[in-house]
NULO-889974 format. One line per 10 residues: number of its first residue (from 0); their letters; for each residue x, y, z of C-alpha. Coordinates in pm, 1 decimal. Each point is the difference from the previous one (the first is absolute). Last residue first. Example, Ala and Ser with C-alpha at 12.3 -4.5 7.8 and 13.67 -1.06 7.14 Angstrom:
2
1) sa) 1367.0/-106.0/714.0  -137.0/-344.0/66.0
REM end
This chain:
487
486) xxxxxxxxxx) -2865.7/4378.5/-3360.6  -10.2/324.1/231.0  176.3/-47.8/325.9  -46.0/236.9/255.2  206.4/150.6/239.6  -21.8/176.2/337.9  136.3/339.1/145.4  -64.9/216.7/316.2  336.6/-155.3/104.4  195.3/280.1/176.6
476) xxxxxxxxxx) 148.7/115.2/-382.7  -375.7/53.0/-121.2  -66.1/202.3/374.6  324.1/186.1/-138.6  -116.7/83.5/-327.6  -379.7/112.6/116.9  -144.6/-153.3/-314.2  -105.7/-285.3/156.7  35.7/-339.8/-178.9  -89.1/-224.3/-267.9
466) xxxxxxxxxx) 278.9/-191.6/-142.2  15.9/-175.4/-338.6  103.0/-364.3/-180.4  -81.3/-77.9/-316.1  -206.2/-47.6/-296.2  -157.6/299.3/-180.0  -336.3/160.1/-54.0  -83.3/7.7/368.8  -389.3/95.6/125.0  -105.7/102.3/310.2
456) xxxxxxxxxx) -332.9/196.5/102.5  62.8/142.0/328.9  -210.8/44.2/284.6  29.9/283.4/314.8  -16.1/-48.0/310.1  52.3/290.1/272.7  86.1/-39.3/341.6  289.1/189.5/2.2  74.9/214.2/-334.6  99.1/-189.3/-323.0
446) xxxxxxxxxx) 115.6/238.8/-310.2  35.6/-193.6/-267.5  243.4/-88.1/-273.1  27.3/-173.4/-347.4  -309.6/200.6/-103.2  -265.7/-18.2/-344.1  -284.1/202.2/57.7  -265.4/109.5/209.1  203.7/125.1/307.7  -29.7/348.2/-82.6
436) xxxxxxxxxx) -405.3/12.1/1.1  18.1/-164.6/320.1  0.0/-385.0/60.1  -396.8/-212.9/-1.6  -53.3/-101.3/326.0  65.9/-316.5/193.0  270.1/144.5/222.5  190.7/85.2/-295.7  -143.3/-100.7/-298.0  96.3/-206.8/-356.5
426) xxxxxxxxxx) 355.3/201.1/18.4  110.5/-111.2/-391.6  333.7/-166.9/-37.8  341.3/108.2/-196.9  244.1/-284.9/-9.3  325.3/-107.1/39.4  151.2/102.5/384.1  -304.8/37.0/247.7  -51.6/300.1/207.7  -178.6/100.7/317.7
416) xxxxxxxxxx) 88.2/350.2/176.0  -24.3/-40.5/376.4  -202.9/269.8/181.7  104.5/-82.5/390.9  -148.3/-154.1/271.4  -198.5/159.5/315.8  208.4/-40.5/282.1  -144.3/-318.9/145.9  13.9/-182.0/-390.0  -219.1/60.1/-304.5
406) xxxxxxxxxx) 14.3/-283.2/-240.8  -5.7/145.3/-368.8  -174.5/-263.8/-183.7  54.1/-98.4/-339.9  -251.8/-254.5/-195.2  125.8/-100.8/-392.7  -217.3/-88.4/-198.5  119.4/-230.9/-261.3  34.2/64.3/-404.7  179.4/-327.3/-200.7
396) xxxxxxxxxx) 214.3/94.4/-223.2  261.6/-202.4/104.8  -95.1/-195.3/348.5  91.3/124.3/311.1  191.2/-121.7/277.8  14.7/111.5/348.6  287.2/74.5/228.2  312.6/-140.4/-146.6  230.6/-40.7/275.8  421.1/-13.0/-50.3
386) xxxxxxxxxx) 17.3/366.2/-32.3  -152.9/-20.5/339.8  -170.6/371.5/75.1  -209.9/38.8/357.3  -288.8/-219.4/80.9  -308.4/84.3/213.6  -205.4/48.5/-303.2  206.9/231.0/-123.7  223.4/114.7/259.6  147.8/350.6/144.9
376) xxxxxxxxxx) 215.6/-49.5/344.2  326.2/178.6/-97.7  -186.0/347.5/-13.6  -380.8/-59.6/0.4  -296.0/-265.3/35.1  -208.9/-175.4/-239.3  -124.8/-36.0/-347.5  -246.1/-277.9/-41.4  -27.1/-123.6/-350.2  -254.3/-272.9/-114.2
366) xxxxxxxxxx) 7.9/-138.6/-352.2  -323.8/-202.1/-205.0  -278.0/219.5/89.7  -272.7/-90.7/-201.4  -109.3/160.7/-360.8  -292.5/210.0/1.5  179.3/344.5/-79.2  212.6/-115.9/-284.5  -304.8/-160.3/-146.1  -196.4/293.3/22.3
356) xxxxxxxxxx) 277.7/209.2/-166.5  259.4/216.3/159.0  41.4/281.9/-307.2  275.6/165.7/-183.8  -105.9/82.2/-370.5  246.9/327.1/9.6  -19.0/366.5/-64.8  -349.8/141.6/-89.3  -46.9/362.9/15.2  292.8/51.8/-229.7
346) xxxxxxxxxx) 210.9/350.3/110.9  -63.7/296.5/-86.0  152.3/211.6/-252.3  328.1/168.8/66.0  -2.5/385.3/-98.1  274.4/107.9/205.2  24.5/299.0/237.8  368.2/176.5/-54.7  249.2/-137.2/183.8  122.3/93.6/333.4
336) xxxxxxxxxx) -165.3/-137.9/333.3  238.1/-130.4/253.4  -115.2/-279.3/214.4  58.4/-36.7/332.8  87.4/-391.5/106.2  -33.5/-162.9/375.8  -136.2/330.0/161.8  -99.4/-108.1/355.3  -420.5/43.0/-11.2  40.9/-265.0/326.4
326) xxxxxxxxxx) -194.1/-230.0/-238.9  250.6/66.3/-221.7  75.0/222.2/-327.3  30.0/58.0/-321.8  34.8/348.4/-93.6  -187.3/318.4/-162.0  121.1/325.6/25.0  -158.7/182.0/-254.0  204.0/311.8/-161.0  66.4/-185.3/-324.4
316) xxxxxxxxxx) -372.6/-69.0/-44.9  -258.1/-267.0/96.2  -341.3/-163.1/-115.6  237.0/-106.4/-307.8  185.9/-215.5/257.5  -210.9/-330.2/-10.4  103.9/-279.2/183.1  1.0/-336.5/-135.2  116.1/-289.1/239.2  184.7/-307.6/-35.2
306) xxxxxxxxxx) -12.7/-261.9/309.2  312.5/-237.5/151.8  -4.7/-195.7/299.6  351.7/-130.7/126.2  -38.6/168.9/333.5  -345.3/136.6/86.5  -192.8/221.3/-224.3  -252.2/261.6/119.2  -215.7/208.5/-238.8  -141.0/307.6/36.4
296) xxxxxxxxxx) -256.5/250.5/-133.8  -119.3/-258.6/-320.3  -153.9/-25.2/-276.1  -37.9/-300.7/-201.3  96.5/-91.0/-305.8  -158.7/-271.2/-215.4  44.0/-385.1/-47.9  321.4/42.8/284.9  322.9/-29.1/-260.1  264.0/-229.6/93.6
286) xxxxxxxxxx) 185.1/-276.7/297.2  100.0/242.9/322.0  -330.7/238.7/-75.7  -94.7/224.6/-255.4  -184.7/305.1/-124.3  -48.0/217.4/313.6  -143.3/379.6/-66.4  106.7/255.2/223.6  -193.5/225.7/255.4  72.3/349.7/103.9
276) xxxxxxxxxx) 69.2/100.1/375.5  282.3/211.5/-93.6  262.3/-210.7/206.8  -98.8/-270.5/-293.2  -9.9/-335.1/216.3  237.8/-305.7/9.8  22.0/-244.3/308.2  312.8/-171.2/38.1  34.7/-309.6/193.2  395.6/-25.6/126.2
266) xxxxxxxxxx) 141.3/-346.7/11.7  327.6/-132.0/-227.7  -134.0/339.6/-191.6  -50.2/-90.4/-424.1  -326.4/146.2/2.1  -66.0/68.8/-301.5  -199.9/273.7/-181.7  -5.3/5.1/-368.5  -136.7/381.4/-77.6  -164.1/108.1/-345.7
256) xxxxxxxxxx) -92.3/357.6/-56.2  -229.5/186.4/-143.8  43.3/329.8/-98.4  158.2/341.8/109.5  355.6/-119.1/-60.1  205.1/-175.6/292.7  337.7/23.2/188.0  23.5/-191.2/269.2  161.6/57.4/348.5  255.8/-186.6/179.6
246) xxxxxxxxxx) 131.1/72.6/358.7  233.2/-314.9/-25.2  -6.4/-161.9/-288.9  5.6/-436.3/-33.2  -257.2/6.2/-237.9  -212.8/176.8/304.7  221.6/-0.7/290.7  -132.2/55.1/351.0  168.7/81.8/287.1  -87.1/-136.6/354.8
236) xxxxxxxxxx) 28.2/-327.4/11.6  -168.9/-333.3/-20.1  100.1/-366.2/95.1  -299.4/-238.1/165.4  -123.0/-212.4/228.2  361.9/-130.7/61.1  156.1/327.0/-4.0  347.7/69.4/-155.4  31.7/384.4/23.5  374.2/-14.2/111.1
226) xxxxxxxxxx) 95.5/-292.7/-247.5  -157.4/136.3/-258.8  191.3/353.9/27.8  57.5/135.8/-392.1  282.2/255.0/-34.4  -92.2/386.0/57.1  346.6/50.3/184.5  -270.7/116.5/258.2  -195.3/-370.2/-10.2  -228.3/-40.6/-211.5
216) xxxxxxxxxx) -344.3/-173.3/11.4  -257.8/-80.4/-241.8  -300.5/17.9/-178.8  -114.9/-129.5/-343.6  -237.4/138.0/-256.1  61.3/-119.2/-350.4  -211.6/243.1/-250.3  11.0/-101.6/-364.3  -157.7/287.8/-188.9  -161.7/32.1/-295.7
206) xxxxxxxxxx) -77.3/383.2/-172.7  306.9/63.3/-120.7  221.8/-215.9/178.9  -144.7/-321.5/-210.5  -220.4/138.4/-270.9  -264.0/-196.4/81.0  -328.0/167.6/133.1  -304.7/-226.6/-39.0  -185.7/-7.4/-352.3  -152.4/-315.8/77.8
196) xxxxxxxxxx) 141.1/-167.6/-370.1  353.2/-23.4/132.0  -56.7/-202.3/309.2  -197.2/-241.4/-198.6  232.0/-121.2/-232.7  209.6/-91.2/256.9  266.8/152.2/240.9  251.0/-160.3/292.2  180.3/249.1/209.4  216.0/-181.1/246.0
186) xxxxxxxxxx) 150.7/265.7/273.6  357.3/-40.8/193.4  101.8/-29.3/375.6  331.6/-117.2/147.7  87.5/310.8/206.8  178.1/-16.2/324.5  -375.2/-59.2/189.8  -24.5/-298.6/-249.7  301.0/-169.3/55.2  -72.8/63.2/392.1
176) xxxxxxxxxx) -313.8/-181.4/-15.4  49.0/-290.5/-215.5  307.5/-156.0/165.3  -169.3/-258.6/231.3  -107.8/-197.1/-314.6  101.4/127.0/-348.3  -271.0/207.4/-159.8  162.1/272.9/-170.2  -206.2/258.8/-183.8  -269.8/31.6/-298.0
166) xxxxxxxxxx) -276.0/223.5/-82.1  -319.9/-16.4/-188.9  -269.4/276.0/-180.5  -218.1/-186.8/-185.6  -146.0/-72.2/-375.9  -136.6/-306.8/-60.1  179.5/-333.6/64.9  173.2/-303.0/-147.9  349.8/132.0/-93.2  191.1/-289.4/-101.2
156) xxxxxxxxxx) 260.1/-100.2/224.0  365.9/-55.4/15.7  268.6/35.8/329.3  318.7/11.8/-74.4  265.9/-68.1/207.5  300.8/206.4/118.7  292.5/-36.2/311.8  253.8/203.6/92.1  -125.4/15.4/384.1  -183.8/-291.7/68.9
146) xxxxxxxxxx) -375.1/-57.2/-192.7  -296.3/-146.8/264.2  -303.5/-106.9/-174.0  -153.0/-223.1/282.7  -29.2/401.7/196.6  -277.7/69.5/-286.3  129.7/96.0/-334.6  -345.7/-82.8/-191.2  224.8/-152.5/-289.9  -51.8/-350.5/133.8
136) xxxxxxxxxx) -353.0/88.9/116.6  -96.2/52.2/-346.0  -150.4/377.1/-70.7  -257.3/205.7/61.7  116.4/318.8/85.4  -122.8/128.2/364.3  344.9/81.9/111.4  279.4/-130.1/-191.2  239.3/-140.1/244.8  418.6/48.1/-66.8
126) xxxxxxxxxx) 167.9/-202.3/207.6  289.0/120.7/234.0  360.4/-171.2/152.0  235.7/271.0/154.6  321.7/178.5/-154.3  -267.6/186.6/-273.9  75.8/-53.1/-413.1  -302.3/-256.7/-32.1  -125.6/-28.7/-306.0  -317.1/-77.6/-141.4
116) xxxxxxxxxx) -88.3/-52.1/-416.3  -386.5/55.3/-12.7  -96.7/-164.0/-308.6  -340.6/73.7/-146.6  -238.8/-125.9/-254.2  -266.8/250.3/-74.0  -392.2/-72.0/66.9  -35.6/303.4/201.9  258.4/268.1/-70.2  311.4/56.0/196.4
106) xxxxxxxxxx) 150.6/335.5/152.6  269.5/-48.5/290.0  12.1/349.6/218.2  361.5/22.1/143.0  115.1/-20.8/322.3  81.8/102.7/374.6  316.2/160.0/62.3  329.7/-58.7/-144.9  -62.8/-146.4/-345.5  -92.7/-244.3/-206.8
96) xxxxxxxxxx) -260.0/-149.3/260.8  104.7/236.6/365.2  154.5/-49.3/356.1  147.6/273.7/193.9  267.3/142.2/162.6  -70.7/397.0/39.9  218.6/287.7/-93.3  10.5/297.1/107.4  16.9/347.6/-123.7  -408.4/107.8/-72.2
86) xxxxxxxxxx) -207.5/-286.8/147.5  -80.2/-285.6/-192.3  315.1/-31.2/-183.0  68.6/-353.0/-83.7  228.6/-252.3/46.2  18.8/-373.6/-171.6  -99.0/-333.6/98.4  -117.9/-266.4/-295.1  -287.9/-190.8/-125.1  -13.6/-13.3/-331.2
76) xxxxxxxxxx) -264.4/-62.0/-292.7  29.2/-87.2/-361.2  -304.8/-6.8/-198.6  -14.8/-204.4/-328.2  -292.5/-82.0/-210.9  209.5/99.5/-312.9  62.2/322.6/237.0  -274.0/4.0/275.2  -99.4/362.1/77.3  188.2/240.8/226.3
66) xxxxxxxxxx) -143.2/289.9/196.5  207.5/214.5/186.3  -84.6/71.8/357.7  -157.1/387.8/131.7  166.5/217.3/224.6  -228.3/305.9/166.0  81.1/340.7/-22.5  159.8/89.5/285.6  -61.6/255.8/263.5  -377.8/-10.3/35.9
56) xxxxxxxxxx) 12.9/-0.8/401.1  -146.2/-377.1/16.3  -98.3/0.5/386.0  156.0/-271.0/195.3  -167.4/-320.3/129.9  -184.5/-4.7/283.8  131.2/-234.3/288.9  -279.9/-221.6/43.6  -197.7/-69.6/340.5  -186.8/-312.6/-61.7
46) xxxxxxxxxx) 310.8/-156.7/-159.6  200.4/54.6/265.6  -184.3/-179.5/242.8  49.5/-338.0/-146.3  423.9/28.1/87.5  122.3/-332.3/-92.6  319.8/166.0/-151.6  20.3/396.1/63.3  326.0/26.6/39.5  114.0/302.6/159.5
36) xxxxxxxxxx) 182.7/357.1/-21.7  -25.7/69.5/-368.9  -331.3/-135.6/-33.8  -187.9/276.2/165.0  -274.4/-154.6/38.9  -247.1/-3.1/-336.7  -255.8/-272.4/25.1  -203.4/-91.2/-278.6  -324.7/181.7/-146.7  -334.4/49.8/154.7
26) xxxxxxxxxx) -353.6/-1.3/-148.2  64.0/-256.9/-314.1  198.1/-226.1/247.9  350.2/-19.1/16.3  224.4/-268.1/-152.0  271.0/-228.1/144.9  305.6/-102.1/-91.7  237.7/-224.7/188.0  365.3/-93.7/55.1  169.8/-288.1/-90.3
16) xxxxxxxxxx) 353.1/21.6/-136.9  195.0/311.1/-3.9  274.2/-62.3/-268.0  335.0/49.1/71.7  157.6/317.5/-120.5  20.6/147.6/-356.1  323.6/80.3/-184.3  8.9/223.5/-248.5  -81.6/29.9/-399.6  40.6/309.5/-224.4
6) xxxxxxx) -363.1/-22.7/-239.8  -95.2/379.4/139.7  -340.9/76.8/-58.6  -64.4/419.4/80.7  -318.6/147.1/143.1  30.9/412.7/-36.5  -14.7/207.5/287.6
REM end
């Protein structure tokens, strides 16, 4: 099987409004029912008893995005519907960014001047959101920034962060969930003169990876089935697509390589471990570079959350089998070991200047956040989304802390994924200690698990107006949402 991007358009249904995401814990994984014979909507117990997802058999080497840089500060992006040939002889309807399925990898440079020219070519309203980029809220493409079908606006920023590993999809409200699952992903890549000095594998699909990790459901004409695995706490399947390939493997020399992990699911937690037992190296989190690498023998990212990791194939040869894979040891990517062993030099002990500092940490607790409830029923401090209601204000460049609490409920509560639009914070602690090694530096998104607290150092560059949310796309859709106003 080969992954083809078709650009013919069709027609696409009514859009499901509503639904609900809803994340596993770090010890289990979400529900898997059969989803072909029911709906799972509002169905808690599902997610502590998870379908597992589908062993990657090797088949197909694994699809990777183009990468296209500003031209005279100029980007052009498009959303638009298409067909694609994820499984050998059909064709799927899907979404994609200048193309049919998924999109491209958009390269900037800190400090550059940038305009992001959007278009929407779908037959349903979208916004394009830039996830974890620091930008003004007007450009943020939250569900205010609505564009109709044929329309285009440009969005302009200067680049005013390190290097990171960023995505962007459609945020328009009650829609967000199913444009996603069809497809409307892409990676931001932005570089500065300090990524290039630390000696970290860059030769993109050499020896740098983007990895998208998504799961979903097909039907038997192998067509996309929202509607039928719609769950208000939650929408996963059963297949997984890595860059949008099904059964994917990777093809890798015997040195070190350079993995971008995202987890662009609408709900699914992934947990990522070397089926050989070996550890990895972690270099960054959601926002840039950790100060120095750390090693690792998992790592668990919840929806939205992004990490990079370094693993080092020299140890192996072309006989090794060697794969990502789950806590359930399914295999989510082999790896296929063929070049000759490299001669890479190691990487920069120190990586970054990130640090909390004793200021940071003994400033008062100016924003409280309960999360509660699940399905239709999720709140932020007892409120569910008004477009119309700003929540808090916040003053530019001004740093608050930020107080989140995960409110357990009768059945235990759910892991909700915490992100705010136009910034990159610091986690000060979480339940008054100090975060894990992986946690200490920059993030747009956490992982929240019942009863847990954790602090956030807040600080907005730019003027505007931005949502904070779950991550779980349909919880977000149910009104786990709230605004604030930065002036």
């Amino acid at each position: 099987m080969r992954l083809k991007f078709l650009a013919a358009p069709f027609l696409i249904g009514s859009i499901i409004l509503g639904g609900c995401s809803a994340s596993n814990s770090h010890k289990n994984e979400h529900d898997m029912m059969d989803h072909s014979t029911m709906n799972m909507e509002n169905d808690h117990a599902s997610h502590t008893n998870p379908i597992a997802l589908n062993d990657s058999t090797g088949q197909n080497e694994i699809a990777l995005p183009s990468i296209i840089e500003p031209q005279n500060g100029l980007v052009n992006i498009t959303a638009q519907q298409g067909e694609t040939e994820i499984f050998d002889g059909f064709q799927t309807m899907t979404y994609g960014y200048n193309g049919s399925f998924l999109g491209p990898v958009i390269k900037i440079k800190s400090g550059e001047n940038v305009t992001l020219r959007t278009k929407n070519d779908l037959l349903e309203p979208t916004t394009f959101h830039w996830h974890g980029l620091d930008i003004p809220g007007d450009g943020d493409g939250g569900p205010h920034q609505i564009l109709k079908q044929g329309q285009s606006v440009d969005v302009n920023f200067t680049v005013n962060q390190g290097a990171s590993t960023l995505w962007f999809h459609p945020h328009p409200e009650g829609a967000t969930a199913e444009q996603v699952y069809k497809g409307l992903a892409g990676l931001i890549y932005i570089e500065d003169d300090n990524s290039l000095k630390l000696n970290l594998p860059n030769d993109y699909g050499k020896n740098d990876f983007p990895l998208i990790f998504q799961d979903r459901h097909f039907t038997d004409e192998k067509q996309f089935d929202y509607n039928a695995v719609q769950n208000a706490d939650g929408t996963i399947g059963n297949t997984l697509l890595v860059n949008g390939t099904f059964n994917p493997k990777l093809t890798v020399g015997r040195e070190r390589i350079r993995l971008r992990l995202l987890n662009g699911s609408n709900a699914r937690n992934y947990t990522f471990k070397l089926n050989t037992g070996d550890a990895f190296q972690q270099i960054a989190t959601d926002g840039g570079f950790l100060n120095k690498s750390i090693e690792l023998h998992e790592i668990t990212l919840t929806p939205g959350e992004r990490a990079e990791i370094i693993i080092d194939f020299s140890k192996f040869d072309a006989e090794s089998d060697v794969a990502l894979v789950n806590e359930e040891n399914i295999r989510l990517l082999p790896f296929k070991i063929e070049h000759p062993k490299s001669s890479s030099t190691a990487i920069a002990e120190v990586l970054n200047d990130y640090m909390v500092t004793e200021e940071e940490k003994s400033l008062p607790v100016t924003k409280q956040l309960e999360l509660f409830g699940m399905g239709k029923m999720v709140t932020i401090n007892n409120q569910q989304f008004d477009m119309h209601r700003i929540d808090f204000t916040q003053k530019l460049g001004e740093t608050e802390i930020w107080e989140v609490y995960n409110k357990p409920d009768t059945m235990g509560g759910m892991i909700h994924p915490f992100h705010i639009h136009g910034t990159q914070f610091k986690v000060v602690s979480i339940d008054g200690e100090d975060p894990a090694a992986s946690l200490q530096g920059w993030k747009d998104t956490i992982s929240i698990e019942p009863n847990q607290t954790v602090k956030l150092a807040v600080k907005f560059n730019n003027k505007g107006i931005y949502m904070f949310h779950c991550h779980l796309l349909e919880h977000e859709e149910n009104g786990m949402m709230g605004q604030v106003e930065v002036k």
